[in-house]
C-alpha positions in Angstrom: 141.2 150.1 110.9 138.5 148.1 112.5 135.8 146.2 111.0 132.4 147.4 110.2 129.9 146.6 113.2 126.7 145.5 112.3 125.2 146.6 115.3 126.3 149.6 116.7 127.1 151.5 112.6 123.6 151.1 111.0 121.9 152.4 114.0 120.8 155.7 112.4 117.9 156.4 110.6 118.0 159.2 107.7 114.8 161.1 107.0 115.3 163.4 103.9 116.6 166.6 105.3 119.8 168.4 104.8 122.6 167.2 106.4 123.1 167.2 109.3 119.6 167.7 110.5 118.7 164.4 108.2 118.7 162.0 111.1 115.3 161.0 112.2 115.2 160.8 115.7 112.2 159.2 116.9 113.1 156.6 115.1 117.1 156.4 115.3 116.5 156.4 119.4 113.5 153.1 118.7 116.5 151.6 116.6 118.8 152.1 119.9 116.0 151.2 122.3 115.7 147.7 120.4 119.9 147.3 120.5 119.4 147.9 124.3 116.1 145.5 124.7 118.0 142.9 122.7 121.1 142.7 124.8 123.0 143.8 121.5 123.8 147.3 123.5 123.7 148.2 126.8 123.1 151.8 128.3 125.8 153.1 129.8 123.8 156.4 131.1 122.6 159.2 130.5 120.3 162.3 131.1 117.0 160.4 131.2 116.5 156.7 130.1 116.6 156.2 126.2 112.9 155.7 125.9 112.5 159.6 127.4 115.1 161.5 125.3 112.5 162.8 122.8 110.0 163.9 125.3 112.6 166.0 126.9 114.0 167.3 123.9 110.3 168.2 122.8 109.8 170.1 125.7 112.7 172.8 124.9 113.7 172.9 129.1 116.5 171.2 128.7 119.2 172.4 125.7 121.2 169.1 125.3 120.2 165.6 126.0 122.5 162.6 126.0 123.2 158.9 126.4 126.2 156.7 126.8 125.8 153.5 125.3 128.3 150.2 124.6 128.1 148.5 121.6 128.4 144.3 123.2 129.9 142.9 119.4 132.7 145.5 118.8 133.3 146.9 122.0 132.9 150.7 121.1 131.0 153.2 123.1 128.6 155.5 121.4 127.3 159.1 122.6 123.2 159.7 121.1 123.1 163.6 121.5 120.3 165.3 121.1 120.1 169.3 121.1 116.7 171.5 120.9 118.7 174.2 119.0 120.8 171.7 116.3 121.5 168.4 114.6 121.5 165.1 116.7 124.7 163.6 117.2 125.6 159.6 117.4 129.3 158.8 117.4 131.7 156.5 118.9 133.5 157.7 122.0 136.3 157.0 124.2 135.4 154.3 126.8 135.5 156.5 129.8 133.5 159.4 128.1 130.2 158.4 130.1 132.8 159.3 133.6 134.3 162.4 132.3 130.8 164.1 130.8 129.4 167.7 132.2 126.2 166.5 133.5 123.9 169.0 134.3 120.6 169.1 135.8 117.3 167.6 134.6 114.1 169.3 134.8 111.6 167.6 136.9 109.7 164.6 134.8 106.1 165.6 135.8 107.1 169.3 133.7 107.9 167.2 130.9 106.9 164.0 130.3 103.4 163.0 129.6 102.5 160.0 131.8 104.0 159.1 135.1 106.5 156.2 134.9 105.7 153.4 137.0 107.9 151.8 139.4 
């Protein structure tokens, strides 16, 4: 059994809903976001950059949303899942899980997103 991570574990952030729709999102993806700004996680990939997850989701034209991210203290690799029909998912993954995902397509930004993202 391995060690708890301080990192990657205490990522989530619980609202007070029934599990296990009592993960906030908005929040739980910030709490990533700052891992990732920090150099405490990397992203591995995903649908859309991390900061853009909720916007899709939001828009209910995708049905599932994901990321791939690696954990730089324990090594793990976690999967952030986000579905417009159920509970977000964040769980620890096999390492080449980010190779051997369905990806399917995204919906154009500009049909989704508020603001253009600049380059």
């Amino acid at each position: 059994m391995t060690e708890a991570c301080e990192t990657c574990e205490p990522v989530v952030v619980r609202n007070n809903g029934r599990p296990p729709h009592d993960v906030d999102v908005a929040r739980t993806t910030d709490a990533l976001i700052r891992r990732v700004d920090s150099g405490r996680m990397r992203y591995l990939g995903g649908d859309v950059p991390l900061e853009d997850m909720v916007a899709l989701a939001k828009s209910d034209l995708k049905f599932t949303i994901v990321s791939y991210l690696a954990c730089e203290e324990c090594r793990r690799t976690w999967f952030w899942g986000l579905c417009i029909r159920g509970a977000p998912i964040y769980k620890p993954v096999a390492p080449d899980a980010p190779a051997l995902h369905p990806w399917s397509a995204v919906p154009p930004r500009e049909l989704w997103a508020g603001e253009p993202r600049g380059e």
